[in-house]
Biopython code that builds the backbone (N, CA, C, O; Angstrom):
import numpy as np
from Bio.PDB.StructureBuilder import StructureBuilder

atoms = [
    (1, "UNK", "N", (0.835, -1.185, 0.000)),
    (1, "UNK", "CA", (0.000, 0.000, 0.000)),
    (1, "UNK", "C", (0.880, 1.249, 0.000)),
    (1, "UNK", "O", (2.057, 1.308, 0.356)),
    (2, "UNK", "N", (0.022, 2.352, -0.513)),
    (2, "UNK", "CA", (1.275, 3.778, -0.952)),
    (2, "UNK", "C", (0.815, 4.127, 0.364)),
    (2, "UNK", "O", (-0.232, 3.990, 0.997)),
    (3, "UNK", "N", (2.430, 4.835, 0.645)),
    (3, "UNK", "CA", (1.786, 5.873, 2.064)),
    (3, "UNK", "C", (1.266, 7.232, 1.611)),
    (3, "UNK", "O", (1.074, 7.709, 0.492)),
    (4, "UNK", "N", (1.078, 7.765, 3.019)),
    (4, "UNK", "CA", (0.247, 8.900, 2.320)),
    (4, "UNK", "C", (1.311, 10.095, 1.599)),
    (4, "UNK", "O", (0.726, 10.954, 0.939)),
    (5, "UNK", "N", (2.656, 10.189, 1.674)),
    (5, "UNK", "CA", (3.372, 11.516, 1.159)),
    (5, "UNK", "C", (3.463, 10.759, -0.407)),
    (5, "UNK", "O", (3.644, 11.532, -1.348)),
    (6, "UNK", "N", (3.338, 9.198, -0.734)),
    (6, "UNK", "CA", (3.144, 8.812, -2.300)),
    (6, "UNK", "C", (2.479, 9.442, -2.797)),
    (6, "UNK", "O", (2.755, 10.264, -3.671)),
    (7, "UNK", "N", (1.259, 9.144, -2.261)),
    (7, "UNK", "CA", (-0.168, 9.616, -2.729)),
    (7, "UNK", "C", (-0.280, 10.911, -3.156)),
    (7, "UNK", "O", (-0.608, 11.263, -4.289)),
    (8, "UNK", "N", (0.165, 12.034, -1.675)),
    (8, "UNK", "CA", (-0.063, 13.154, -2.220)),
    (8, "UNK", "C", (0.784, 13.376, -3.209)),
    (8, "UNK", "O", (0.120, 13.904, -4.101)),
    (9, "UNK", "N", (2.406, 13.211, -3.705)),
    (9, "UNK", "CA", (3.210, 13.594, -4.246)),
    (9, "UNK", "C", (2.496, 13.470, -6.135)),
    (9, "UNK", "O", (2.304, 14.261, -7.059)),
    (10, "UNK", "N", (2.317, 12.017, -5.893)),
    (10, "UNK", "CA", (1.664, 11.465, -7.296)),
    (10, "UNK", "C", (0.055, 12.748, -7.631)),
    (10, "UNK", "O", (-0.251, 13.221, -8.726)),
    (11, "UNK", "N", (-0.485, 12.929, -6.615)),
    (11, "UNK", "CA", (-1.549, 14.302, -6.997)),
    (11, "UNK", "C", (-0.950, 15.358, -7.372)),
    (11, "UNK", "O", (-0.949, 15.726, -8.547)),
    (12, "UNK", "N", (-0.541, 15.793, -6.711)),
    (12, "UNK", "CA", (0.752, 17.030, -7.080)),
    (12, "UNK", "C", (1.255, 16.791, -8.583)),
    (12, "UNK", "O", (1.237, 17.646, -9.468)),
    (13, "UNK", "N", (1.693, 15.509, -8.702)),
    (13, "UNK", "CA", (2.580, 15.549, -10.063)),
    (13, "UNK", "C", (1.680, 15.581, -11.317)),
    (13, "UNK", "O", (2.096, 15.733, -12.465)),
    (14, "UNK", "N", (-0.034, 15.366, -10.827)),
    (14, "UNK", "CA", (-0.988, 15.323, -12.086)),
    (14, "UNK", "C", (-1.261, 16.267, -11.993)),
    (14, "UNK", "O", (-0.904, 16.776, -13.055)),
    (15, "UNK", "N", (-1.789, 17.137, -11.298)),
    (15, "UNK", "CA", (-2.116, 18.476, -10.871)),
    (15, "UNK", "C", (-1.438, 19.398, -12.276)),
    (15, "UNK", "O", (-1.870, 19.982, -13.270)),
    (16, "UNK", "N", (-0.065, 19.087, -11.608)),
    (16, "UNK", "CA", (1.351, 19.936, -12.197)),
    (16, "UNK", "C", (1.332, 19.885, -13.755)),
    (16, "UNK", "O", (0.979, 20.735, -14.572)),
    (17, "UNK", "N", (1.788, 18.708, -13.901)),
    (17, "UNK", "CA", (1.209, 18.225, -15.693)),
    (17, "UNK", "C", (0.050, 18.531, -16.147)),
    (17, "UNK", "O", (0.019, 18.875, -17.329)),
    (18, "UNK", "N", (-0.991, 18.510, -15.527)),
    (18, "UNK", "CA", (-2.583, 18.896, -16.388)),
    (18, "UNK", "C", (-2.103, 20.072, -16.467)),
    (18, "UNK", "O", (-1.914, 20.476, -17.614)),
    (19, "UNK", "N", (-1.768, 20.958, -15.380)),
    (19, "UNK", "CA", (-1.700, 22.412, -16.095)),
    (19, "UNK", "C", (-0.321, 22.973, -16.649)),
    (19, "UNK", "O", (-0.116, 24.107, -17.083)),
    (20, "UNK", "N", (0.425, 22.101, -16.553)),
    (20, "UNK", "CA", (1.761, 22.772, -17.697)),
    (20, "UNK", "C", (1.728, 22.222, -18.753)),
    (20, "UNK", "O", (2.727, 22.405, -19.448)),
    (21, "UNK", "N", (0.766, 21.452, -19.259)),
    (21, "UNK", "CA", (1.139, 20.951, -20.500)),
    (21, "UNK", "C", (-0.731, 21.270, -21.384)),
    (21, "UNK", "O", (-1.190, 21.006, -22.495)),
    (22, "UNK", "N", (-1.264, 21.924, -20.169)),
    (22, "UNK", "CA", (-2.660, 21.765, -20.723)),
    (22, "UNK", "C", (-3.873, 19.969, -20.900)),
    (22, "UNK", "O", (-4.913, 19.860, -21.549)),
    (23, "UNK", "N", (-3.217, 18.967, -20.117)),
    (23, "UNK", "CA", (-4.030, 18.082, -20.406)),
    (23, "UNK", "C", (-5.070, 17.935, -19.495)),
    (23, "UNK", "O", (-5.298, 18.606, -18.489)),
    (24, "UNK", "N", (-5.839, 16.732, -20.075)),
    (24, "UNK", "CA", (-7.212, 16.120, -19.652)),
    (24, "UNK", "C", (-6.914, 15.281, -18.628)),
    (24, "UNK", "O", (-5.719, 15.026, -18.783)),
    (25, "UNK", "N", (-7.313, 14.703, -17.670)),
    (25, "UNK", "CA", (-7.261, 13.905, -16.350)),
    (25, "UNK", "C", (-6.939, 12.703, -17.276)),
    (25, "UNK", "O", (-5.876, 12.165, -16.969)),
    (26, "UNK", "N", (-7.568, 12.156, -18.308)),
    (26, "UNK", "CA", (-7.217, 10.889, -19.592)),
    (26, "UNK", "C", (-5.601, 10.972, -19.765)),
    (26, "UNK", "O", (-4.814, 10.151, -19.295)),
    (27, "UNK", "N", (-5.294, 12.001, -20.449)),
    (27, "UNK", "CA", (-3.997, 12.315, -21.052)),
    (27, "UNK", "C", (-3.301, 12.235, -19.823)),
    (27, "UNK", "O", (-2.266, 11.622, -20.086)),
    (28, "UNK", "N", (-3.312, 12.497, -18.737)),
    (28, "UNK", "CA", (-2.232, 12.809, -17.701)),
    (28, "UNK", "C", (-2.465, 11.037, -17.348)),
    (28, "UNK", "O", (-1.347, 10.605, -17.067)),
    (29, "UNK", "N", (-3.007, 10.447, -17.308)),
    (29, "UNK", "CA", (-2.858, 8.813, -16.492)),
    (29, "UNK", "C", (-2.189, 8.085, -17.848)),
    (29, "UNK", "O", (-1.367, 7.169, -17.876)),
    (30, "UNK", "N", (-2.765, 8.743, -18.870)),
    (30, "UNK", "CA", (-2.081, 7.849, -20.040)),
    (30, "UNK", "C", (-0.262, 8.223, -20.431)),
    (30, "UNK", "O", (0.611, 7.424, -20.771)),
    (31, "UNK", "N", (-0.180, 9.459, -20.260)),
    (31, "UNK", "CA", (1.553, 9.655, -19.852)),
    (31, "UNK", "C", (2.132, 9.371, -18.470)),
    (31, "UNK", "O", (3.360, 9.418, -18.406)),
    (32, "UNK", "N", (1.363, 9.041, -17.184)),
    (32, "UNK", "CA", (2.187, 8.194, -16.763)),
    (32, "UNK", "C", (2.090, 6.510, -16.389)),
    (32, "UNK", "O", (2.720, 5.859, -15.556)),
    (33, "UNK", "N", (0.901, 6.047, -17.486)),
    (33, "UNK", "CA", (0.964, 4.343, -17.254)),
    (33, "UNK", "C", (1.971, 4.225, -18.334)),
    (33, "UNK", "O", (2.718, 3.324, -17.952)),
    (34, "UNK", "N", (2.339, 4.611, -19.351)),
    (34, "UNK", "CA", (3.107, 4.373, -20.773)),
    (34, "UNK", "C", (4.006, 3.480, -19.992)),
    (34, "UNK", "O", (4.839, 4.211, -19.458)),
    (35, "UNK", "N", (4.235, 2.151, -19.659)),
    (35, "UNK", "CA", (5.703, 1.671, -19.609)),
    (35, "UNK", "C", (6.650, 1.995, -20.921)),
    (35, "UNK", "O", (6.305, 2.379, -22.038)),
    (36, "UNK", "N", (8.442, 1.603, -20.210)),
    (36, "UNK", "CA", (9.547, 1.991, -21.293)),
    (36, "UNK", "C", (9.237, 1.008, -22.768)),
    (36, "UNK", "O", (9.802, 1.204, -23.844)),
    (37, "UNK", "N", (8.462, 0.200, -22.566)),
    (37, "UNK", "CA", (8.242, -0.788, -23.959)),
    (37, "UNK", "C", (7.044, -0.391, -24.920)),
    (37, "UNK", "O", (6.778, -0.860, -26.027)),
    (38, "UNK", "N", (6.400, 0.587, -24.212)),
    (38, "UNK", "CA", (5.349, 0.638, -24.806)),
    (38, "UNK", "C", (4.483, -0.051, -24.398)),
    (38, "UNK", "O", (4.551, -0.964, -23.575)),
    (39, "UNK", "N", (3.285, 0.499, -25.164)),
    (39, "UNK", "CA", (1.751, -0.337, -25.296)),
    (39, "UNK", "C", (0.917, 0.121, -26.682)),
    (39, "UNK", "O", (1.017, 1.105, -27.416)),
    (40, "UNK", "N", (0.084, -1.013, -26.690)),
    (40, "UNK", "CA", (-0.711, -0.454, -27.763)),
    (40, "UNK", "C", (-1.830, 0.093, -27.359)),
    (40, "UNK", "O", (-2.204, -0.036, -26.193)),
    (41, "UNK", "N", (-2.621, 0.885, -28.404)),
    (41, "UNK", "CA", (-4.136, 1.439, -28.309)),
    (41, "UNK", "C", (-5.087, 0.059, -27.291)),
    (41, "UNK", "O", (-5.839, 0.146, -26.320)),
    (42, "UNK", "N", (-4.792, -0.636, -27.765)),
    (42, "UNK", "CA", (-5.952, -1.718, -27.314)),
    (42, "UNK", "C", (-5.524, -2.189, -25.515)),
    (42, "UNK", "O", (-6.249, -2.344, -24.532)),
    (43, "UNK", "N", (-4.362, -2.278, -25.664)),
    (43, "UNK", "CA", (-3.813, -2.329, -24.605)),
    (43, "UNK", "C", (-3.953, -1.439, -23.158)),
    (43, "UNK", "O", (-3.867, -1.914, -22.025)),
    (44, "UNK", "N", (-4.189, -0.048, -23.505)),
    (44, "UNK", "CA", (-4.232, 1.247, -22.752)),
    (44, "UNK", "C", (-5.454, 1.168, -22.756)),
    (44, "UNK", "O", (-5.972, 1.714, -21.782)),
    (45, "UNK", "N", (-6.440, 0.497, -23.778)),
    (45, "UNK", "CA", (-8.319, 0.442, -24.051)),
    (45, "UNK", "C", (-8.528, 0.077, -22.736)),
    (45, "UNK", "O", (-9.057, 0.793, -21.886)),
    (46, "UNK", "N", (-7.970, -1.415, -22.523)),
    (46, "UNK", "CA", (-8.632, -2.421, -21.542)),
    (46, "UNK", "C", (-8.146, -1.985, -20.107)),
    (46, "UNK", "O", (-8.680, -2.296, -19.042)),
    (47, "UNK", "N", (-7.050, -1.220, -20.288)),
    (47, "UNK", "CA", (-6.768, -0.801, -18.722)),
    (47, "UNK", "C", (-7.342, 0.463, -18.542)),
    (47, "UNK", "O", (-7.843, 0.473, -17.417)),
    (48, "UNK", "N", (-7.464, 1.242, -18.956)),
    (48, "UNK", "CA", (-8.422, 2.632, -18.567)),
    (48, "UNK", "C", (-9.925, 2.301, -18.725)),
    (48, "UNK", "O", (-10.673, 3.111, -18.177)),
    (49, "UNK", "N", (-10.447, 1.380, -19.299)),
    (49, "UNK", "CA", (-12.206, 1.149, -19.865)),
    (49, "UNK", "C", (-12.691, 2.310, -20.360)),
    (49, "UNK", "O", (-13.547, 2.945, -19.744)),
    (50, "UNK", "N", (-12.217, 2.691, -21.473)),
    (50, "UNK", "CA", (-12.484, 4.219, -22.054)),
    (50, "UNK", "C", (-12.629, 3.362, -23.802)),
    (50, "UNK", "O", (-11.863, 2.446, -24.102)),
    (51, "UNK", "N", (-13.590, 3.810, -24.647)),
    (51, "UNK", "CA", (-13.962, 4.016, -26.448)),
    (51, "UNK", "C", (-12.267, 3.979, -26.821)),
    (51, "UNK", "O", (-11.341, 4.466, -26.173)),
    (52, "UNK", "N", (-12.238, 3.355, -27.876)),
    (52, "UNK", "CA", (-10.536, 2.959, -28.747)),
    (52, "UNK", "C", (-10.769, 4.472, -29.000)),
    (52, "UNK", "O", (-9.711, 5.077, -28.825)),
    (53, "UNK", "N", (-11.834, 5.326, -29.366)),
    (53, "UNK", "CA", (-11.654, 6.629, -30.068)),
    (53, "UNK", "C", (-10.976, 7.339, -29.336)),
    (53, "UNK", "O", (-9.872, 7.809, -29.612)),
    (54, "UNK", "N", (-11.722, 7.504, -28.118)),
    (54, "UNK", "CA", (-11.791, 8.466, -27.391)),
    (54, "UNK", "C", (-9.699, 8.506, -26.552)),
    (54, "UNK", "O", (-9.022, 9.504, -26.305)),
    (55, "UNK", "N", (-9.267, 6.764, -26.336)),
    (55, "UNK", "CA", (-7.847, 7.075, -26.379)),
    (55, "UNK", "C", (-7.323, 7.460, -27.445)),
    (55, "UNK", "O", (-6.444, 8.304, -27.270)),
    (56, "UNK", "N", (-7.555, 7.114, -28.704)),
    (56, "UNK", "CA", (-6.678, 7.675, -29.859)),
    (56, "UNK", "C", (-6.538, 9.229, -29.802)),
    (56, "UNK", "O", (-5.521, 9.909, -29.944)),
    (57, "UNK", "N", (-7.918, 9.640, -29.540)),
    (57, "UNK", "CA", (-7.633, 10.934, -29.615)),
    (57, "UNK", "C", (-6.347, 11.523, -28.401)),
    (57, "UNK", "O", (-5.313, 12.135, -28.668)),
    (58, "UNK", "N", (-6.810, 11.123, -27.165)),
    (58, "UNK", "CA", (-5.704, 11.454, -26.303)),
    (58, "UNK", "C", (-4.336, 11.400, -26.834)),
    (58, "UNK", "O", (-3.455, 12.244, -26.673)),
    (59, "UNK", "N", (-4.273, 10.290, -27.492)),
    (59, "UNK", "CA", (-3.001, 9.676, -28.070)),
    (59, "UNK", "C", (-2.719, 10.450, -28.707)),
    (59, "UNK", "O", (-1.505, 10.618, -28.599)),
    (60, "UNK", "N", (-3.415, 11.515, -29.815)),
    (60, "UNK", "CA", (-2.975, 12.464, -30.832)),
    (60, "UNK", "C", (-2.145, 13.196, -30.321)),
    (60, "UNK", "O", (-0.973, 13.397, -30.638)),
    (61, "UNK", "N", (-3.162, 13.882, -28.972)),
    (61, "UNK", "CA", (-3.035, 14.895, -28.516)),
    (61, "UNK", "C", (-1.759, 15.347, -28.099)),
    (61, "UNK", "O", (-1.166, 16.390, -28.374)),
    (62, "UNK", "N", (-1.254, 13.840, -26.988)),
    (62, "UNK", "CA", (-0.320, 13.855, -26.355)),
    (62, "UNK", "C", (1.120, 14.003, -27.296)),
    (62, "UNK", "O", (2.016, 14.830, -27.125)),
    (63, "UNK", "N", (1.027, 12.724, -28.541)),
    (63, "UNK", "CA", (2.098, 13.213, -29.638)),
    (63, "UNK", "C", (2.462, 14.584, -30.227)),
    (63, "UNK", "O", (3.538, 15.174, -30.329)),
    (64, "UNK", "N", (1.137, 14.909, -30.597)),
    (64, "UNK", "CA", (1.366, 16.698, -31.016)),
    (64, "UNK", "C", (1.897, 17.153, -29.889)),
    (64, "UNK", "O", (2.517, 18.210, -30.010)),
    (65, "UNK", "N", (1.852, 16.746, -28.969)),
    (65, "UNK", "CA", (2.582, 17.706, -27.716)),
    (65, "UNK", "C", (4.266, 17.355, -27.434)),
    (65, "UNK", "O", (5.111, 18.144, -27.012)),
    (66, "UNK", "N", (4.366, 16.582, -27.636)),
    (66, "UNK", "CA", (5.440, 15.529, -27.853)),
    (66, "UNK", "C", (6.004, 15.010, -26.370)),
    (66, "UNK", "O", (7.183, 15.254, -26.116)),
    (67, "UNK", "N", (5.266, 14.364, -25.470)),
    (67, "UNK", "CA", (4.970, 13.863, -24.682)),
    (67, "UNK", "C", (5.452, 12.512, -24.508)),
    (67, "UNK", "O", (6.183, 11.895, -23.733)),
    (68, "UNK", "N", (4.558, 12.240, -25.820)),
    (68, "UNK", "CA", (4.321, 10.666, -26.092)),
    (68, "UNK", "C", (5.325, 10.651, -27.798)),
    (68, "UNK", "O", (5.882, 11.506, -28.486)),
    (69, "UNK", "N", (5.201, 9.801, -27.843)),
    (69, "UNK", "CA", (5.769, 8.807, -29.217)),
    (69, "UNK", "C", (5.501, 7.906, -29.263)),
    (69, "UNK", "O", (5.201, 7.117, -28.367)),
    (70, "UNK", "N", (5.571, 7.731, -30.999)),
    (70, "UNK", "CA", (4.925, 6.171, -31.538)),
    (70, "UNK", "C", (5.795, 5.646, -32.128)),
    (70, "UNK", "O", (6.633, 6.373, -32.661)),
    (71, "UNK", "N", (5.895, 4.408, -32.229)),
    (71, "UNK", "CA", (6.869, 3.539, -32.773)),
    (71, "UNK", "C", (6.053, 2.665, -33.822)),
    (71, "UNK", "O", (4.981, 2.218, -33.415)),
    (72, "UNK", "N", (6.496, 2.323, -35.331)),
    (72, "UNK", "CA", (5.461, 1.810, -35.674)),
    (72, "UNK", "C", (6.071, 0.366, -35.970)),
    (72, "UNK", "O", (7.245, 0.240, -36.321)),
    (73, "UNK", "N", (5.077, -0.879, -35.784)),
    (73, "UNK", "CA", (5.869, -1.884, -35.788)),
    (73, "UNK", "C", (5.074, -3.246, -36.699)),
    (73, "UNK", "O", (3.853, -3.193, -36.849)),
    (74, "UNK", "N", (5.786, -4.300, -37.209)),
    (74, "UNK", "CA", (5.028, -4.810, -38.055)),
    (74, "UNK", "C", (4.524, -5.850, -37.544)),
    (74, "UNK", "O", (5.093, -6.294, -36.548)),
    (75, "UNK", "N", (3.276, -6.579, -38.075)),
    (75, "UNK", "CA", (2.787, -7.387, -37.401)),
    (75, "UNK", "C", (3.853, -8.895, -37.010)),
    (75, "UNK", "O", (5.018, -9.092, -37.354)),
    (76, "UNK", "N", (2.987, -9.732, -36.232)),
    (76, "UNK", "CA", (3.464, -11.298, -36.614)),
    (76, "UNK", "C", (3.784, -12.030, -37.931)),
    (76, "UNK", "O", (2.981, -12.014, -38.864)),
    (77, "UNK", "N", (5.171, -12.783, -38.010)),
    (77, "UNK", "CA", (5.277, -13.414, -39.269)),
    (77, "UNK", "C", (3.661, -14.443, -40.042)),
    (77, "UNK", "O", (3.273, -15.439, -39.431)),
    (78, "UNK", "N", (3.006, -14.036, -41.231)),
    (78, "UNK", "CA", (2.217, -14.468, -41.100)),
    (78, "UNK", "C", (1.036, -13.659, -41.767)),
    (78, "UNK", "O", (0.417, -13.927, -42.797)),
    (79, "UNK", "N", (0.842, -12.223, -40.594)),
    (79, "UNK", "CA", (-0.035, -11.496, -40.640)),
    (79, "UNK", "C", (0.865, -10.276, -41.752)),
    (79, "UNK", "O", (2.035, -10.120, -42.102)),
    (80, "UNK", "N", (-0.162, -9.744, -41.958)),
    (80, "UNK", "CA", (-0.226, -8.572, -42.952)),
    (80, "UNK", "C", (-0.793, -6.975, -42.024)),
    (80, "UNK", "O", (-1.752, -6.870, -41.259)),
    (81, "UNK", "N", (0.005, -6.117, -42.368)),
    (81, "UNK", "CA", (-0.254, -4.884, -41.482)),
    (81, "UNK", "C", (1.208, -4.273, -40.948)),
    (81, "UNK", "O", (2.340, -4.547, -41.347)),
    (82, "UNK", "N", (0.756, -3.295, -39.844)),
    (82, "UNK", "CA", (1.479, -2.857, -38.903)),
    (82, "UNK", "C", (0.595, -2.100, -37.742)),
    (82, "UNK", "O", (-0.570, -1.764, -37.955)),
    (83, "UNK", "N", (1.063, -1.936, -36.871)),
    (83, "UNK", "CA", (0.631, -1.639, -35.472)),
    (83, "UNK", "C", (1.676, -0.098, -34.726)),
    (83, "UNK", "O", (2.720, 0.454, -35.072)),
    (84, "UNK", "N", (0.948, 0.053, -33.891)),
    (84, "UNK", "CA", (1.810, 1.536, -33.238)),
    (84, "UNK", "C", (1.743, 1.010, -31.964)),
    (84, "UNK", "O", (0.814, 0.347, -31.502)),
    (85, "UNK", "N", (3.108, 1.441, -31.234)),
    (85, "UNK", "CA", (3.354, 1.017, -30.018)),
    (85, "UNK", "C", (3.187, 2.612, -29.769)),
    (85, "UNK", "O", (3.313, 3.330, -30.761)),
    (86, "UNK", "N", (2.870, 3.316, -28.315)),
    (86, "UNK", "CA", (3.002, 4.500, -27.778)),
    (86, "UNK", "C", (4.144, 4.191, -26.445)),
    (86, "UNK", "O", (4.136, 3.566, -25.385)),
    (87, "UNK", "N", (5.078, 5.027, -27.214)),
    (87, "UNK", "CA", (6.168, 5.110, -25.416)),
    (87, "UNK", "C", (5.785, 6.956, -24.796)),
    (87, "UNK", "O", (5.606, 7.943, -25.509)),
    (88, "UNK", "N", (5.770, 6.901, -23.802)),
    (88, "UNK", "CA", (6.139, 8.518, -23.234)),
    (88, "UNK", "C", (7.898, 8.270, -23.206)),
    (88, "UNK", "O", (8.637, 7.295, -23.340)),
    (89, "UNK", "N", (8.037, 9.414, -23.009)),
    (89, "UNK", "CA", (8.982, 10.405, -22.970)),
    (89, "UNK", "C", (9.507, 10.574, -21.370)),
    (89, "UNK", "O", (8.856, 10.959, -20.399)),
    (90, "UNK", "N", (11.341, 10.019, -21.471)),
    (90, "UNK", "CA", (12.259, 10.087, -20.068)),
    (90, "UNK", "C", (11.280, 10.750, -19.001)),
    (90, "UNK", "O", (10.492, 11.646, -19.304)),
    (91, "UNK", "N", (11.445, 10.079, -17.385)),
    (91, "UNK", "CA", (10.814, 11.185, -17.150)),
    (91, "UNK", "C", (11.643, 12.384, -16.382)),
    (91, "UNK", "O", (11.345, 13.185, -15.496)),
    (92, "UNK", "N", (12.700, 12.145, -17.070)),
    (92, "UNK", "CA", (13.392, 13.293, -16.970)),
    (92, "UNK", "C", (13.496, 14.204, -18.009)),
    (92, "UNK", "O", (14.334, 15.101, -17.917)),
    (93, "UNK", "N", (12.860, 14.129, -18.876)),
    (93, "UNK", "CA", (12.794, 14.803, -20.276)),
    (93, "UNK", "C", (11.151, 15.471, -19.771)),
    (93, "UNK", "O", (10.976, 16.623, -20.168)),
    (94, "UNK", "N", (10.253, 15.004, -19.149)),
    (94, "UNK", "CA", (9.306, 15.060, -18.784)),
    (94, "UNK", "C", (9.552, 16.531, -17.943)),
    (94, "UNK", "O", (8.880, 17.550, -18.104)),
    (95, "UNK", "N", (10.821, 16.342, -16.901)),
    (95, "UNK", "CA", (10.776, 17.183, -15.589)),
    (95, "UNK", "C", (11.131, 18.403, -16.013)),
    (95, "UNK", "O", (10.700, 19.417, -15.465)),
    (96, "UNK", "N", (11.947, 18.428, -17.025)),
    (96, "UNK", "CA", (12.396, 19.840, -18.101)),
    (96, "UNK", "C", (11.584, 20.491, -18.355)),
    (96, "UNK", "O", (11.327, 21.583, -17.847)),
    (97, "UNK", "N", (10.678, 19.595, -19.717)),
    (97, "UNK", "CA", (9.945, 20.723, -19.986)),
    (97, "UNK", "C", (9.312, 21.186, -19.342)),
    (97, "UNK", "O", (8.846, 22.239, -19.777)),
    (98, "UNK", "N", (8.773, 20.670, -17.625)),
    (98, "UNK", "CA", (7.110, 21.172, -17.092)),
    (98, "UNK", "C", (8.285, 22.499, -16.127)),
    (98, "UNK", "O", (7.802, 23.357, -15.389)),
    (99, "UNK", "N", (9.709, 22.361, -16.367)),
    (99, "UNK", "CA", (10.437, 23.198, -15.381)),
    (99, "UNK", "C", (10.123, 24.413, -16.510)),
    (99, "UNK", "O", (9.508, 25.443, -16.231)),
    (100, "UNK", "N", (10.673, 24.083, -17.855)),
    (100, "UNK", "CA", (10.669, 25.072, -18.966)),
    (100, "UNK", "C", (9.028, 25.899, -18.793)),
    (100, "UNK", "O", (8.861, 27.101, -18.590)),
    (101, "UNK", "N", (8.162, 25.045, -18.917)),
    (101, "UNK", "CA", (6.875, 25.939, -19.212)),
    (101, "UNK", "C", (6.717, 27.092, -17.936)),
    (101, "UNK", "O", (6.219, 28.216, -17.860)),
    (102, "UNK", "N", (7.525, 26.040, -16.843)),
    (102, "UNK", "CA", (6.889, 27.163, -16.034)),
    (102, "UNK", "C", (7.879, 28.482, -15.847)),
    (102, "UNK", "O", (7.396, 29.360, -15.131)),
    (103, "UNK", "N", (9.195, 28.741, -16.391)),
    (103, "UNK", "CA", (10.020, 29.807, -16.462)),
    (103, "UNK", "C", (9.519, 30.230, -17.530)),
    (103, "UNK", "O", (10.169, 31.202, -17.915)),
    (104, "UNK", "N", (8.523, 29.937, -18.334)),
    (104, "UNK", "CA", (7.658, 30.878, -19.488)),
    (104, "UNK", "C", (6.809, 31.468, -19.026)),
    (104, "UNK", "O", (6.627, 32.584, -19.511)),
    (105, "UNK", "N", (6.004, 31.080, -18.030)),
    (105, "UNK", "CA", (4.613, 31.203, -17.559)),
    (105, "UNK", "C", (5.013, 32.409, -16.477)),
    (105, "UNK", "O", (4.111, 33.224, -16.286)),
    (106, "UNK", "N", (5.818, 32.546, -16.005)),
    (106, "UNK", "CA", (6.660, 33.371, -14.515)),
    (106, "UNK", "C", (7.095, 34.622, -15.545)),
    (106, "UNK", "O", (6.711, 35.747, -15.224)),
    (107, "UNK", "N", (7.807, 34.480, -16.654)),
    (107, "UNK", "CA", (7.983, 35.331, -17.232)),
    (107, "UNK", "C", (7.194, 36.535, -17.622)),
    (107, "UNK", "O", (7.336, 37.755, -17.551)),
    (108, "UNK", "N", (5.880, 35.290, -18.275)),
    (108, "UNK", "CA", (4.627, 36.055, -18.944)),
    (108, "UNK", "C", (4.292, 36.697, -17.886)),
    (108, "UNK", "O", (4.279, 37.926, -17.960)),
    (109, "UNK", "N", (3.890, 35.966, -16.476)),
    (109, "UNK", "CA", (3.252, 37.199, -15.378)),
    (109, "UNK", "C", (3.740, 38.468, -15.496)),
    (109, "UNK", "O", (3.090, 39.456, -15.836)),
    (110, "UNK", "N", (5.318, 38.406, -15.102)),
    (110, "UNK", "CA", (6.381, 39.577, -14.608)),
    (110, "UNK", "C", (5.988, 40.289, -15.216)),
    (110, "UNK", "O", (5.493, 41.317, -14.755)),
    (111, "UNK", "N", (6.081, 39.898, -17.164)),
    (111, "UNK", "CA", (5.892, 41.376, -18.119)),
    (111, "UNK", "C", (4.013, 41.759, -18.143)),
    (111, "UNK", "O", (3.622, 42.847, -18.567)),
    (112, "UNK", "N", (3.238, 40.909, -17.734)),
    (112, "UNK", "CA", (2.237, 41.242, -17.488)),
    (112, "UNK", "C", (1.586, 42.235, -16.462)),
    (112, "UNK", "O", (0.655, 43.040, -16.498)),
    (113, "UNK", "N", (2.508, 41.809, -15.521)),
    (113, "UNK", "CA", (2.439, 42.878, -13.921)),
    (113, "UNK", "C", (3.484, 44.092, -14.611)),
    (113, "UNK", "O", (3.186, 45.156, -14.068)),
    (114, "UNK", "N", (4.137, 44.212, -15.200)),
    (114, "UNK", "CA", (4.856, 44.965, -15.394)),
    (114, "UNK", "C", (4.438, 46.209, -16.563)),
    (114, "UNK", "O", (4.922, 47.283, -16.922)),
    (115, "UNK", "N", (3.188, 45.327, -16.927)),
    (115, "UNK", "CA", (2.457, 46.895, -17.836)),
    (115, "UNK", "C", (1.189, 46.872, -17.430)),
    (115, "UNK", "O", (0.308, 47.147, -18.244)),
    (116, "UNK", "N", (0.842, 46.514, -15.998)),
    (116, "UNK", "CA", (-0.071, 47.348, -15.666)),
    (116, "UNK", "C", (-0.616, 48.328, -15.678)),
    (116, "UNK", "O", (-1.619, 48.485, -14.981)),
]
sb = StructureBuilder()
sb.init_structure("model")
sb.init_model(0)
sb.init_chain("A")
sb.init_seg("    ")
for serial, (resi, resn, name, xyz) in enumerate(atoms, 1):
    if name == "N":
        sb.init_residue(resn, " ", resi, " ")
    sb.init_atom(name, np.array(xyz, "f"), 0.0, 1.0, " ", f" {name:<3s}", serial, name[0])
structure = sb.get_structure()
């Protein structure tokens, strides 16, 4: 069982991400279940119980943001196709940018307070 400074820390860290990166409560659980191997759409389906649409779209979202990445990979010898794995992004590559947005965001105030 998590103790309670897990718990809160892990709130804090969705909190933090929904609003430095702009996401949905969806998008923020789906950048941090991503294991380093990936998963697929169907995969992320059955563990959140959310419409294949409704993750893809997250999935867009999060790529345009560049969050996430896709890897595209080919099926089983046999089968015909290919498939997309989704990895997130170090999460130290993660801790940058939400450091970066927010020395943008501090900025914007300053010159904002500053032509009052």
């Amino acid at each position: 069982m998590k103790d309670i400074s897990t718990i809160k820390n892990s709130t804090e860290i969705k909190k933090i991400l929904r609003c430095a990166f702009d996401l949905t409560d969806l998008e923020v659980s789906i950048t941090l279940m991503l294991p380093p191997e990936g998963m697929r759409v169907k995969e992320i389906q059955n563990i959140l119980k959310k419409d294949r649409t409704t993750i893809q779209k997250s999935l867009k979202i999060l790529v345009d943001k560049e969050l996430i990445f896709r890897e595209s990979k080919c099926c089983v010898q046999g089968k015909r196709g290919r498939y997309f794995v989704y990895k997130s992004l170090d999460r130290q590559e993660i801790r940058k940018r939400v450091l970066t947005n927010i020395d943008k965001w501090y900025e914007g105030l300053q010159e904002s307070v500053k032509s009052f």
